[in-house]
N, C-alpha and C positions, 0 to 999 in steps of 0.2 A: 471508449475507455477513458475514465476522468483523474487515473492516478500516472503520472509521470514514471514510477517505482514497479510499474507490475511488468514483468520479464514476459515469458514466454506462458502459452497455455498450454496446458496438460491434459490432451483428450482422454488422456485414460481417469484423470479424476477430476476434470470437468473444472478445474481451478487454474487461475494466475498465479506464477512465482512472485515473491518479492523479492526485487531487489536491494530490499536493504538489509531485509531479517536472513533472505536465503530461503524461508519455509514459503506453504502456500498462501496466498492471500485468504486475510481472514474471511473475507465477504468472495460471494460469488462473482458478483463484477465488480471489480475494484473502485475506492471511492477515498480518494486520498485525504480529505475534508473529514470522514466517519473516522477512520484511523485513526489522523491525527488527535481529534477528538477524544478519544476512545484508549490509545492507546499511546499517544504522546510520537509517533513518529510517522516518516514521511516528510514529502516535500512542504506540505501545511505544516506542521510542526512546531510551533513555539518554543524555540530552545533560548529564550531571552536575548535574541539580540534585539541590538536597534537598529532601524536605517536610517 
């Protein structure tokens, strides 16, 4: 598993929870880097800081 965020899996629908949204991870195996990408959240996530 490559996303930090994904909870627990769901044999009944074959998906990771997220933990950040609460719903199912959008991808079948979670991919924190796509998300991010994609839809702006996650541990990847560019929310403008700096270090």
């Amino acid at each position: 598993m490559v996303c930090a965020s994904a909870g627990k899996y769901d044999t009944d629908t074959g998906r990771y929870s997220c933990q950040i949204t609460g719903d199912d991870c959008m991808f079948m195996r979670p991919d924190s880097k796509a998300c991010a990408e994609m839809f702006g959240e996650g541990p990847d996530a560019d929310h403008g800081e700096e270090e």
